[in-house]
C-alpha positions as CSV (number, residue, x, y, z in Angstrom):
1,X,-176.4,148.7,89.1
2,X,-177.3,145.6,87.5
3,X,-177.3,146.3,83.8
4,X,-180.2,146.1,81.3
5,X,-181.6,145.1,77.9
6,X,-179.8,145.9,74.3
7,X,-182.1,146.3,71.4
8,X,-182.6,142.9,71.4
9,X,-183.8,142.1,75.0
10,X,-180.7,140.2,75.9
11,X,-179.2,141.4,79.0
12,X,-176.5,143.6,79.2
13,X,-174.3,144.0,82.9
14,X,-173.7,147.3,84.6
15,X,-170.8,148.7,83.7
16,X,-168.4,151.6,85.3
17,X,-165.2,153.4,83.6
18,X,-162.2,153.1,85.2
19,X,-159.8,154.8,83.6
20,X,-161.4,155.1,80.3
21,X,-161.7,151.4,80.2
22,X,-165.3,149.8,80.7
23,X,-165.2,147.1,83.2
24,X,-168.1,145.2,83.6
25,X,-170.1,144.8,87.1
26,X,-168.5,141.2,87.5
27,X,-165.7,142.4,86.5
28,X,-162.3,142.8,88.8
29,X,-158.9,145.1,88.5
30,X,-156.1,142.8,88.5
31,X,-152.7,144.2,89.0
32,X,-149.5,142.0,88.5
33,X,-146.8,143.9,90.4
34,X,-143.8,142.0,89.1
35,X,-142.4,143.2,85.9
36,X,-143.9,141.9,82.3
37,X,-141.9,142.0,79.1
38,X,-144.0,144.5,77.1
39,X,-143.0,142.7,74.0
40,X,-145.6,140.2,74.9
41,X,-148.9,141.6,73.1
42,X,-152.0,140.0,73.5
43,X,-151.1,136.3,73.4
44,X,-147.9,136.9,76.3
45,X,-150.4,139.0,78.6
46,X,-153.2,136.2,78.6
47,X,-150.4,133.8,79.1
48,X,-149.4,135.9,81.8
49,X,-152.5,136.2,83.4
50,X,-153.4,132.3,82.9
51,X,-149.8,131.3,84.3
52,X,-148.8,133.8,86.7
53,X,-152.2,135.2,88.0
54,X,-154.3,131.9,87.6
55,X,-157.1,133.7,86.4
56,X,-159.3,133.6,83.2
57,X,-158.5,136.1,80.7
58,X,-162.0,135.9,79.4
59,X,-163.4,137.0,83.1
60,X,-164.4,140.5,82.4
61,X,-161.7,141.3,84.8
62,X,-159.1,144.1,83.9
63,X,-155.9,143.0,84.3
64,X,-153.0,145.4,84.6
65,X,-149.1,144.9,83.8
66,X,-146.3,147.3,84.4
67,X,-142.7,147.4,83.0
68,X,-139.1,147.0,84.5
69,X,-138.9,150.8,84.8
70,X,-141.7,151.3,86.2
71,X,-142.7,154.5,84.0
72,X,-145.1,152.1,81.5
73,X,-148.3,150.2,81.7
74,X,-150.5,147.6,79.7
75,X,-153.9,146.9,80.7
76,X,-155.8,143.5,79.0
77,X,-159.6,143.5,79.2
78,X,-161.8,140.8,77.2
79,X,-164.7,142.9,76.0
80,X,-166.9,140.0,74.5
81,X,-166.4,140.0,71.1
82,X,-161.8,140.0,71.7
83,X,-158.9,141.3,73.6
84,X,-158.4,145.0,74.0
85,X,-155.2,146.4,75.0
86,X,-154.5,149.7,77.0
87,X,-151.5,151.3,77.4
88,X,-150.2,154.2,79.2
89,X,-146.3,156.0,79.5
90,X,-145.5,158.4,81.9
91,X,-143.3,161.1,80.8
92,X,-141.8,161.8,84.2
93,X,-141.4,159.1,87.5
94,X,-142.9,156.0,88.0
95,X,-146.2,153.9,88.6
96,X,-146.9,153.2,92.3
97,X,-146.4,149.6,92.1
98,X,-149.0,147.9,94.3
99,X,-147.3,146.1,97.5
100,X,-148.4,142.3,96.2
101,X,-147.0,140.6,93.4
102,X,-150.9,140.0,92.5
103,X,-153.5,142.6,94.0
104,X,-157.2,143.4,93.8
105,X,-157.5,146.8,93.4
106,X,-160.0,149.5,93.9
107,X,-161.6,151.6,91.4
108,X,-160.3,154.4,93.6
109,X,-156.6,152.5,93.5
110,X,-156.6,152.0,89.8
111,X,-157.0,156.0,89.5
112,X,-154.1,156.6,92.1
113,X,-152.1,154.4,90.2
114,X,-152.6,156.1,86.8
115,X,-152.5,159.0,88.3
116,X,-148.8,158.1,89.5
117,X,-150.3,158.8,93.5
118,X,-150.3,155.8,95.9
């Protein structure tokens, strides 16, 4: 898919959900494997992503953070108009960390990850 026109005729990219997040077709899934102080809010997880990942926070990209414990995540995503933030506990066990401190993933991964499958 390669996306369309809004109302206006400007063009809008293809989008898929991943997780109940909309990622846009240039869009990657960016997992940072090493853990992130979830005190950080917005401005600590684009700081994160800048510094630690060397990407750009306003790619499109979804860029996902996990905790010490393993057991929460945060996912950052610019959506065009600011920063949304996802997040997600698990009540029971832990997040299949990915095996890189900074890893592509699949849509297919992301859902094993949330999921809490590897």
């Amino acid at each position: 898919m390669d996306g369309g026109a809004d109302a206006s005729g400007r063009h809008v990219p293809a989008v898929s959900r991943v997780g109940g997040v909309s990622v846009g077709s240039t869009g990657r899934i960016l997992a940072w494997s090493e853990p992130v102080d979830m005190r950080k809010s917005f401005d600590g997880l684009v700081g994160q992503v800048q510094n630690a990942l060397g990407e750009d926070p306003l790619s499109g990209s979804l860029f996902v953070f996990f905790n010490r414990r393993g057991n929460y995540l945060e996912i950052l995503i610019w959506d065009r108009t600011g920063y949304c933030l996802f997040a997600k506990r698990l009540e029971q066990g832990r997040f299949r960390l990915p095996d890189e401190r900074k890893q592509e993933l699949s849509e297919r991964a992301f859902h094993l990850i949330l999921d809490g499958v590897r």
